[in-house]
PAZAPA-4460 file (N, C-alpha, C; in steps of 0.05 Angstrom, whole numbers, plus 32768, in hexadecimal, padded with zeros to 4 digits):
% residues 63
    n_x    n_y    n_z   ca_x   ca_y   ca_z    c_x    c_y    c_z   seq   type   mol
   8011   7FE9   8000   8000   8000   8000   8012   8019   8000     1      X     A
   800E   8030   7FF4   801D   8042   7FEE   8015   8059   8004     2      X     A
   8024   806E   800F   801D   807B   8018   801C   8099   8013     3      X     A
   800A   80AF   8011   8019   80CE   800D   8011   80D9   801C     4      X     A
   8021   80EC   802A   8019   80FD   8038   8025   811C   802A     5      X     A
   8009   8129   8035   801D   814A   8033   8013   8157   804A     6      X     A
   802A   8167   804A   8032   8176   8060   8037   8199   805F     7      X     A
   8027   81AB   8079   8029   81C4   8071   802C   81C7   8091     8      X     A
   8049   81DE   808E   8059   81DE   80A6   805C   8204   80A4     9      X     A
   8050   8212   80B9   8052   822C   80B9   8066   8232   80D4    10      X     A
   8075   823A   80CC   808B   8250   80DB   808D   8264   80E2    11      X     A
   8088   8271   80F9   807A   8291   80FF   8090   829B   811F    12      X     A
   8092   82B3   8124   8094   82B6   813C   8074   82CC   8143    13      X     A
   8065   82C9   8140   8051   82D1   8149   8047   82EE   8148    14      X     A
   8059   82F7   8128   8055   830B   8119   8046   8315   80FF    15      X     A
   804C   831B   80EF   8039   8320   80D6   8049   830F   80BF    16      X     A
   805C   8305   80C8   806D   82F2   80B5   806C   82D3   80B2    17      X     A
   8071   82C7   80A1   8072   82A9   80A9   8081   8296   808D    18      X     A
   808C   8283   8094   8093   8272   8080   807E   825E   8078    19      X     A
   8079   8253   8068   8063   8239   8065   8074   8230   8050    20      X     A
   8074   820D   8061   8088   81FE   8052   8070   81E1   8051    21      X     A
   806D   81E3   8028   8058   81C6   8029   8072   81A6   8024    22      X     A
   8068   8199   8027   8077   817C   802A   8066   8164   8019    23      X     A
   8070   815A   8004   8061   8144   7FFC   8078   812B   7FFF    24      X     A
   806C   8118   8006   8078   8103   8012   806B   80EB   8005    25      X     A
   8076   80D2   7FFE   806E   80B8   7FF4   807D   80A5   7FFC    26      X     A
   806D   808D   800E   8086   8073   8012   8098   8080   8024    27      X     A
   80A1   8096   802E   80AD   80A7   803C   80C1   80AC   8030    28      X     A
   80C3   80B9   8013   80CF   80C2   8009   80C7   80DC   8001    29      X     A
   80DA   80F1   8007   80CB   810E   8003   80C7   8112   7FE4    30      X     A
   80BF   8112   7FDD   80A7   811B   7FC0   80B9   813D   7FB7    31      X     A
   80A9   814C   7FCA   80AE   816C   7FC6   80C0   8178   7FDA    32      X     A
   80C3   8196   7FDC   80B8   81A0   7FFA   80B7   81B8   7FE7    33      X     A
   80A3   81D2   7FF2   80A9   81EF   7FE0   80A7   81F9   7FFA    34      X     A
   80B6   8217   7FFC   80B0   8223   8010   80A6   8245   8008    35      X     A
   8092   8251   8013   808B   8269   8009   8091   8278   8027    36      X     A
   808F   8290   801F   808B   82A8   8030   8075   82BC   8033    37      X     A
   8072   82BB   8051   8054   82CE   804D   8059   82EA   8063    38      X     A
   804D   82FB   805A   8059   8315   8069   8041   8323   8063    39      X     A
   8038   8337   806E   8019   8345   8073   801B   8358   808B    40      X     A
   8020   836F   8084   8023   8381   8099   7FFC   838A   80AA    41      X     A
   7FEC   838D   8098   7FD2   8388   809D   7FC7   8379   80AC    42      X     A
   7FCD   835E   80A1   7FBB   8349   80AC   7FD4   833E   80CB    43      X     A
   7FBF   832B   80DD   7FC8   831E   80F5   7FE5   830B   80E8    44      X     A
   7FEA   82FD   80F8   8001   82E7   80F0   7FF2   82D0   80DC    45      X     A
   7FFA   82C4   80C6   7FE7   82A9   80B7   7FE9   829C   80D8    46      X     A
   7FCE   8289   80CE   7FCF   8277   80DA   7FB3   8261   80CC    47      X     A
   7FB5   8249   80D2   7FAA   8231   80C1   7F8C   822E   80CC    48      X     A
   7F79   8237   80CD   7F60   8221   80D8   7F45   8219   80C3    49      X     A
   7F4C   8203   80D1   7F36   81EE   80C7   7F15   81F5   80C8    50      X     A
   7F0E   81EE   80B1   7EF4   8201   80AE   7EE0   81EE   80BC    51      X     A
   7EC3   81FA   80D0   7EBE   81E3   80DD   7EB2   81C5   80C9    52      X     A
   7EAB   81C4   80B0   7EA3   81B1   80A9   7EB2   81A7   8094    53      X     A
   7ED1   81AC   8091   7EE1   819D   808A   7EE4   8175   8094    54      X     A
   7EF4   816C   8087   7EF6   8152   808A   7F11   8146   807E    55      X     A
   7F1A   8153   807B   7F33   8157   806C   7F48   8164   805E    56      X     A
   7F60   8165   8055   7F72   8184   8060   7F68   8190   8040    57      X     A
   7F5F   818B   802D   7F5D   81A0   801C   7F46   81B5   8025    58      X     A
   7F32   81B3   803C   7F21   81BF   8040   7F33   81D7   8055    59      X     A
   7F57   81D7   805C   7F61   81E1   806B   7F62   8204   805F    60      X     A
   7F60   8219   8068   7F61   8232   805A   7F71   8247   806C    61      X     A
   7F81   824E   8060   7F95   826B   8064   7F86   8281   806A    62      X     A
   7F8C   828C   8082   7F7C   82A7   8090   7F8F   82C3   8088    63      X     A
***
């Protein structure tokens, strides 16, 4: 049976900045990794939440 996972890893010190690093993985062999930058003098720090009637991470959305 094969496995994939992906993975989204945000890095912040609890400012308007942040790294988000996604991860695709198979058999546990890393696939990808990309890393972006996010910066927003406006808005709060990103942060990830789950919408309440999600069920799974594509239903996950960027604030």
């Amino acid at each position: 049976m094969s496995r994939t996972i992906i993975s989204i890893e945000v890095q912040d010190s609890g400012d308007k900045e942040a790294i988000i690093i996604v991860r695709g993985e198979r058999n546990s062999q890393i696939m990808f990794e990309k890393t972006f930058s996010y910066k927003d003098e406006k808005k709060h720090s990103l942060r990830l939440q789950r919408t309440p009637t999600s069920n799974f991470l594509q239903d996950f959305i960027l604030l």
